[in-house]
ZAMAR-96929 format. One record per residue (C-alpha): residue number from 1; x, y, z. Coordinates in Angstrom, 2 decimals. Example, Ala and Ser with C-alpha at 12.3 -4.5 7.8 and 13.67 -1.06 7.14 Angstrom:
BEGIN
<atom><num>1</num><east>12.30</east><north>-4.50</north><up>7.80</up></atom>
<atom><num>2</num><east>13.67</east><north>-1.06</north><up>7.14</up></atom>
END
This chain:
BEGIN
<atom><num>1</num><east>-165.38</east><north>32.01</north><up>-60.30</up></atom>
<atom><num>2</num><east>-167.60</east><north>28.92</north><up>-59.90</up></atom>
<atom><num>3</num><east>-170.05</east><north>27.10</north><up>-61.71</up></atom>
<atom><num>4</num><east>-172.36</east><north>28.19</north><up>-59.31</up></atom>
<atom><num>5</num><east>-171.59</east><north>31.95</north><up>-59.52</up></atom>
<atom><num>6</num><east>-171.44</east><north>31.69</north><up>-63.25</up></atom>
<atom><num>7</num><east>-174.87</east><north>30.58</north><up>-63.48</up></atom>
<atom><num>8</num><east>-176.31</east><north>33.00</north><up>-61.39</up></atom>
<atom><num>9</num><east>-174.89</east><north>35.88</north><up>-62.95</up></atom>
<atom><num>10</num><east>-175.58</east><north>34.50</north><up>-66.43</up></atom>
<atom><num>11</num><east>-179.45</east><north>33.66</north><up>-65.68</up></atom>
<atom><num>12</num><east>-179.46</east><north>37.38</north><up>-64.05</up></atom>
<atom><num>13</num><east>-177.70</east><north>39.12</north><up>-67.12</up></atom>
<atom><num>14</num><east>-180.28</east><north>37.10</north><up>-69.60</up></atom>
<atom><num>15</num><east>-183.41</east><north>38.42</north><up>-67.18</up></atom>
<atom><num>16</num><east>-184.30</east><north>34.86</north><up>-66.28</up></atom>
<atom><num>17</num><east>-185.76</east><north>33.24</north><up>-63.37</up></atom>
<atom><num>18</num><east>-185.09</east><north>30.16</north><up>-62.07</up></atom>
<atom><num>19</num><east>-187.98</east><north>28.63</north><up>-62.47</up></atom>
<atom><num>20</num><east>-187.99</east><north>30.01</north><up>-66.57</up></atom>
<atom><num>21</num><east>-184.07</east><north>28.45</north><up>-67.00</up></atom>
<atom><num>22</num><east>-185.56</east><north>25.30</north><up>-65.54</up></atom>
<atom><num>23</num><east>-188.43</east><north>25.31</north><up>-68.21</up></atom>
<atom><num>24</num><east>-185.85</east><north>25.98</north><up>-71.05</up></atom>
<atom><num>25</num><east>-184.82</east><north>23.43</north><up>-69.95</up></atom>
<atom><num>26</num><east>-187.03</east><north>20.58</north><up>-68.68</up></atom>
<atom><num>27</num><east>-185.84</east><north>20.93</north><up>-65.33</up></atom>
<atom><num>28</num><east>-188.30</east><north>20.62</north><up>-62.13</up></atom>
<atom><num>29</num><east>-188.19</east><north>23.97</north><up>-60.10</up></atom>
<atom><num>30</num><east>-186.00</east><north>23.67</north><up>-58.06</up></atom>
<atom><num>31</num><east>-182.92</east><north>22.48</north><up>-59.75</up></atom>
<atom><num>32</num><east>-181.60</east><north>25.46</north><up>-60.84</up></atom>
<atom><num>33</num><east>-181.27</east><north>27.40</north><up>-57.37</up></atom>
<atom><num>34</num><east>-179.99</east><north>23.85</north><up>-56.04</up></atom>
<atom><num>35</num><east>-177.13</east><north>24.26</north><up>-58.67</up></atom>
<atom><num>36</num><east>-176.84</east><north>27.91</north><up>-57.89</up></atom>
<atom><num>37</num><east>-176.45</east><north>27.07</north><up>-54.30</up></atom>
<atom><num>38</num><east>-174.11</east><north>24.52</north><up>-54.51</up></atom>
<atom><num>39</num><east>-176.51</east><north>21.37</north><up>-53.94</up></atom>
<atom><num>40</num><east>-175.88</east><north>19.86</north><up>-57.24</up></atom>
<atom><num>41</num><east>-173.79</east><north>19.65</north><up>-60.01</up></atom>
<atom><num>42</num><east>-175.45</east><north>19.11</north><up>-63.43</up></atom>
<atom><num>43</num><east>-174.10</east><north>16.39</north><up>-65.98</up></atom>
<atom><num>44</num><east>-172.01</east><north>17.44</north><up>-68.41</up></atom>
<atom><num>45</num><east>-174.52</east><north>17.93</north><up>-71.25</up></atom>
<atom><num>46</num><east>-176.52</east><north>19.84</north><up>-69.04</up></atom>
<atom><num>47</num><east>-173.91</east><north>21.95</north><up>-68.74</up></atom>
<atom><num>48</num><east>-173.01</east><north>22.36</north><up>-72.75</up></atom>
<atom><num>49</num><east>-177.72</east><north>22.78</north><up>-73.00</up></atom>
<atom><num>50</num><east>-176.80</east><north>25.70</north><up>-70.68</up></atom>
<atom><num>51</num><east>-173.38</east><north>27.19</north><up>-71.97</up></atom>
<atom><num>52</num><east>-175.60</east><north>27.60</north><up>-75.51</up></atom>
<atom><num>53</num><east>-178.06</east><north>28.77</north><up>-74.03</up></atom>
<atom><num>54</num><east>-176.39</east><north>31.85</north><up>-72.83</up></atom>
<atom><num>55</num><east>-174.14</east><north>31.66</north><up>-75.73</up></atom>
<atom><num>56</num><east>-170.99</east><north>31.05</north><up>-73.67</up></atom>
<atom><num>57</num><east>-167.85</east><north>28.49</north><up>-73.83</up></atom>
<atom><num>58</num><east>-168.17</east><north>26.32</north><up>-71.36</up></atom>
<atom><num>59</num><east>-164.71</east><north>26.52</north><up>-70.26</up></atom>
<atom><num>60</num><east>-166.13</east><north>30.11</north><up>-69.23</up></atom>
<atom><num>61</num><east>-169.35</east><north>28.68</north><up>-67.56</up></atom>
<atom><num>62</num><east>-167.43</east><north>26.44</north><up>-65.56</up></atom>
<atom><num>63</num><east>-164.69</east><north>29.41</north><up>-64.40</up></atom>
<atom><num>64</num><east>-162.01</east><north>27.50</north><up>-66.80</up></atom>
<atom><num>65</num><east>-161.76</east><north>30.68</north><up>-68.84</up></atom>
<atom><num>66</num><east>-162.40</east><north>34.57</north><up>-69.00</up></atom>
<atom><num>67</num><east>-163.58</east><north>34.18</north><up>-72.43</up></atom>
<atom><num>68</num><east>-167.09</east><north>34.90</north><up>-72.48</up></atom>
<atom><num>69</num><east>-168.40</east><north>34.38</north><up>-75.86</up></atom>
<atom><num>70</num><east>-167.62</east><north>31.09</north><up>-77.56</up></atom>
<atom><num>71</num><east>-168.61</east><north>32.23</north><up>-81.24</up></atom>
<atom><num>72</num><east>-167.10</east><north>35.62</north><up>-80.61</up></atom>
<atom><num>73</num><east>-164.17</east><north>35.71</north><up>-82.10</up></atom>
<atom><num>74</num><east>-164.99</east><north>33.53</north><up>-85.62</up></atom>
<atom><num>75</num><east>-167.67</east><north>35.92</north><up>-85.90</up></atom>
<atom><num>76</num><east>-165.65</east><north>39.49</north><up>-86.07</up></atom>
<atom><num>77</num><east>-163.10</east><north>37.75</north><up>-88.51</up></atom>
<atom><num>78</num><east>-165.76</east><north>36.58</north><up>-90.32</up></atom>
<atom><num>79</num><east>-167.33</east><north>39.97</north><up>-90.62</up></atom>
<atom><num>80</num><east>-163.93</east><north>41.65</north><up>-91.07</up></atom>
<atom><num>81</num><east>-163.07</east><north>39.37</north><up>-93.91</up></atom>
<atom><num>82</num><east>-166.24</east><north>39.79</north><up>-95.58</up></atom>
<atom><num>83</num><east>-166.26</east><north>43.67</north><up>-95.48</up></atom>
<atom><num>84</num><east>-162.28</east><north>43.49</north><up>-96.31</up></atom>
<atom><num>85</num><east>-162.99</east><north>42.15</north><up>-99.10</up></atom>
<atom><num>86</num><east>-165.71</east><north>44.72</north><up>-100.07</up></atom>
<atom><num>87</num><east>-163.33</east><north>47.58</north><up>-99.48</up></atom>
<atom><num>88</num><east>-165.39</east><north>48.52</north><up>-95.85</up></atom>
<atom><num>89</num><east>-162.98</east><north>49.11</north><up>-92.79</up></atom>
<atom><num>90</num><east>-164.48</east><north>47.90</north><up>-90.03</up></atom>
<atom><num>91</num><east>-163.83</east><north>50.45</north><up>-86.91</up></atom>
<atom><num>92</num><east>-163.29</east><north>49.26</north><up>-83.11</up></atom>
<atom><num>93</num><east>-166.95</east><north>51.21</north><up>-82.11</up></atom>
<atom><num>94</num><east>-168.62</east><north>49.04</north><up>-84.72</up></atom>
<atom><num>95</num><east>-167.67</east><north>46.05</north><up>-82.68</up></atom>
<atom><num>96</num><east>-170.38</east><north>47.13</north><up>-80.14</up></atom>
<atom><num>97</num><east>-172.81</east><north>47.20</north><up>-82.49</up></atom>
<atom><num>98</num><east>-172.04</east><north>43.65</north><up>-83.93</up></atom>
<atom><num>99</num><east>-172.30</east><north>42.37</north><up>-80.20</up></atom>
<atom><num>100</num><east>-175.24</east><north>43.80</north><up>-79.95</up></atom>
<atom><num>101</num><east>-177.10</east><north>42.85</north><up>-82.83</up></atom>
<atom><num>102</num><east>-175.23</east><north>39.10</north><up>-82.10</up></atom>
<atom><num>103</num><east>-176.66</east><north>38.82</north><up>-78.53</up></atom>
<atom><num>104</num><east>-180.48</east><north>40.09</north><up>-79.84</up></atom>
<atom><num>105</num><east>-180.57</east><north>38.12</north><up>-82.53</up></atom>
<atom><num>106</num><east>-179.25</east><north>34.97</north><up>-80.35</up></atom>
<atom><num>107</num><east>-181.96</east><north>35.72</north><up>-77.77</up></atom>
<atom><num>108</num><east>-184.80</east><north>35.56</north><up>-80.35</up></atom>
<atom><num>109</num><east>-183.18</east><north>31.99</north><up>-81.99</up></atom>
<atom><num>110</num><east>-183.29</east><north>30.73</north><up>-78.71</up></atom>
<atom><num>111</num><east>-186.68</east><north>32.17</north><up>-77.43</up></atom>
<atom><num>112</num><east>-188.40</east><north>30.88</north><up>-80.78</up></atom>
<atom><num>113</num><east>-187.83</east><north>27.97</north><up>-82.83</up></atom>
<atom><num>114</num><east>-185.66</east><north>28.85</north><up>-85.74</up></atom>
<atom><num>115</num><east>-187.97</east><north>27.16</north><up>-88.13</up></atom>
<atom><num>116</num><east>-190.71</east><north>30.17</north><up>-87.41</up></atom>
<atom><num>117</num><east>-188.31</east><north>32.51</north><up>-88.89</up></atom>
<atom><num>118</num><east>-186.52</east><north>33.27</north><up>-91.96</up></atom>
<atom><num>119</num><east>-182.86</east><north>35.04</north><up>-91.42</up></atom>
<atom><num>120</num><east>-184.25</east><north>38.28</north><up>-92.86</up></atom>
<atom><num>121</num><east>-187.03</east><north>38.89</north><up>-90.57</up></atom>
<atom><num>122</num><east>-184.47</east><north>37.25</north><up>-87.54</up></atom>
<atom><num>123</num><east>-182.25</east><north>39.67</north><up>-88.39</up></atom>
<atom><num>124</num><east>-184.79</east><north>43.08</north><up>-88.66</up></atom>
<atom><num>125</num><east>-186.41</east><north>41.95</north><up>-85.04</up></atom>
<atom><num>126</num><east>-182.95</east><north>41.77</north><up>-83.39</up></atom>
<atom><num>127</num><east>-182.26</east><north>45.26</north><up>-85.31</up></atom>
<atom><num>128</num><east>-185.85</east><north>46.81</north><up>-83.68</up></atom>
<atom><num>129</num><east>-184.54</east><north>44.71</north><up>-80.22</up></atom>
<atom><num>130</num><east>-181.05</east><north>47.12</north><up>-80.42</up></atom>
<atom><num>131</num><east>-182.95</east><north>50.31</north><up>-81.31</up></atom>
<atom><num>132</num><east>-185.34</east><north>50.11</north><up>-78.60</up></atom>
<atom><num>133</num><east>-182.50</east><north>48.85</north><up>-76.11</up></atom>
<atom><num>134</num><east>-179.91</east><north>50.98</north><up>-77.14</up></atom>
<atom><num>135</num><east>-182.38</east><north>54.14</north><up>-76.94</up></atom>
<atom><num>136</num><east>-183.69</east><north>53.34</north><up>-73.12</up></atom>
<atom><num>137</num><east>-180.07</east><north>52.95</north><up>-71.80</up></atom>
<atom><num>138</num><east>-178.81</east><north>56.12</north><up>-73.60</up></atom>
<atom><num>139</num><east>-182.01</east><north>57.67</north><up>-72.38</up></atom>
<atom><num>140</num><east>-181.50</east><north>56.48</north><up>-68.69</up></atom>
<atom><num>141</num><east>-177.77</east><north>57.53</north><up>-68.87</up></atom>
<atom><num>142</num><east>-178.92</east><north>60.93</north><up>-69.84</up></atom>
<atom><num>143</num><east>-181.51</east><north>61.24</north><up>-67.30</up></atom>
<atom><num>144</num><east>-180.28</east><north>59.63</north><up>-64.46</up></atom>
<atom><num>145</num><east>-176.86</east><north>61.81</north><up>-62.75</up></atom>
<atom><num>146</num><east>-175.72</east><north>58.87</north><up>-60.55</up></atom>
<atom><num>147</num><east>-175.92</east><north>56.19</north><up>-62.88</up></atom>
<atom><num>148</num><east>-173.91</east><north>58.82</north><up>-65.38</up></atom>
<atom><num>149</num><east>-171.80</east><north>58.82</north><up>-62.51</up></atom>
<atom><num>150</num><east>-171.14</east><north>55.40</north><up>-62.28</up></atom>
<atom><num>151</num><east>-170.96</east><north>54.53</north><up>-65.61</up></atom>
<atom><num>152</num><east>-168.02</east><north>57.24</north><up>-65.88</up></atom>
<atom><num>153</num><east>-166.08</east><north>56.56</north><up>-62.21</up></atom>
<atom><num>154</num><east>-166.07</east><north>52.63</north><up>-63.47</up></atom>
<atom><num>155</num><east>-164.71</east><north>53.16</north><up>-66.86</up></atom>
<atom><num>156</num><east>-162.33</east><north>56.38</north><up>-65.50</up></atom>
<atom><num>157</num><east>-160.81</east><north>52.82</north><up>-63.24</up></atom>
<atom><num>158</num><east>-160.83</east><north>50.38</north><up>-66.22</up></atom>
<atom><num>159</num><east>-158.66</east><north>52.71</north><up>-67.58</up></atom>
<atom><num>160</num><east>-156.30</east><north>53.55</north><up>-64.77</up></atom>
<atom><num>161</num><east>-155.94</east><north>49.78</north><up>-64.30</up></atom>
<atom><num>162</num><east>-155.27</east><north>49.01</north><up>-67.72</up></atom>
<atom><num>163</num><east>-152.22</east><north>51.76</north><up>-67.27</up></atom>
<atom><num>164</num><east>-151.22</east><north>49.31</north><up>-64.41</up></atom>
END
C-alpha cells in the first residue's frame, strides 16, 4: 500500500477530516486530499508530524512495513515485565484491552496538550473513553444481525487462512 492509501485510511480510522488533519497540522485545506490523491508528497518531517500523530511507524505509513503500531511492542513487554514481576500473568485477551486503553489515552495526549493533564486523570478519561466505546460496539453487535454476521464470516476466514 501507498503513502497515499495509508493516509486515507489512517485519517478515516482516527474520524478525521481533511480539513481537521490539515489544522493539526498547520496545513492550508487542501493539502491533505492533494497528498491523498497523489498531487503531492509531503517532506519527510511531515511525514514523521503525521506517523505520531496516528501513532504509527513510519515505515508502516509509507507501505515499508505491516507493522502498525510503532510503540506497540516495547509497551506489552513493558507491561508483561512489570506484572511478571508482581506475580500477575498477563493473558492474550488482556492484550485488547491494553490496545485499547493505549489508543484512547493516545487520542486524548494528542487532542489536548499534555501539560493540561496529570497521568492519573489521562489515564481515568481514556478508561471512561473504553467503557463508553467498548459498550456501543458490543451493543451494536448485539443488536444489529448483519453486522454480527460480518463480524463472524470475516473472522470464520482469518481463521481458515491462517490454516493456509
Amino acid at each position: 500500500m501507498k503513502f497515499a492509501q495509508r493516509l486515507k485510511e489512517l485519517r478515516k480510522e482516527n474520524d478525521l477530516t481533511q480539513l481537521q488533519l490539515a489544522n493539526m497540522l498547520n496545513y492550508g485545506y487542501t493539502a491533505i486530499a492533494n497528498y491523498e490523491n497523489g498531487r503531492n508528497q509531503p517532506r519527510l518531517n511531515d511525514i514523521i508530524k503525521m506517523a505520531n500523530i496516528f501513532n504509527v511507524s513510519v515505515d508502516y505509513f509509507v507501505g515499508n512495513s505491516d507493522i502498525k503500531y510503532k510503540n506497540q511492542n516495547h509497551l506489552y513487554y513493558n507491561i508483561n515485565n512489570q506484572l511478571h514481576k508482581n506475580g500477575i500473568k498477563l493473558k492474550d485477551e488482556n492484550y485488547f484491552l491494553i490496545e485499547l486503553l493505549y489508543y484512547n489515552a493516545n487520542q486524548i495526549f494528542i487532542a489536548k496538550n499534555i501539560a493540561e493533564y496529570n497521568i492519573d486523570k489521562l489515564f481515568e478519561k481514556a478508561v471512561q473513553n473504553c467503557q463508553y466505546s467498548f459498550s456501543k460496539s458490543l451493543l451494536l453487535l448485539l443488536q444489529n444481525k448483519l453486522y454480527y454476521d460480518i463480524v463472524k464470516n470475516c473472522i470464520a476466514e482469518q481463521f481458515y487462512n491462517n490454516q493456509h
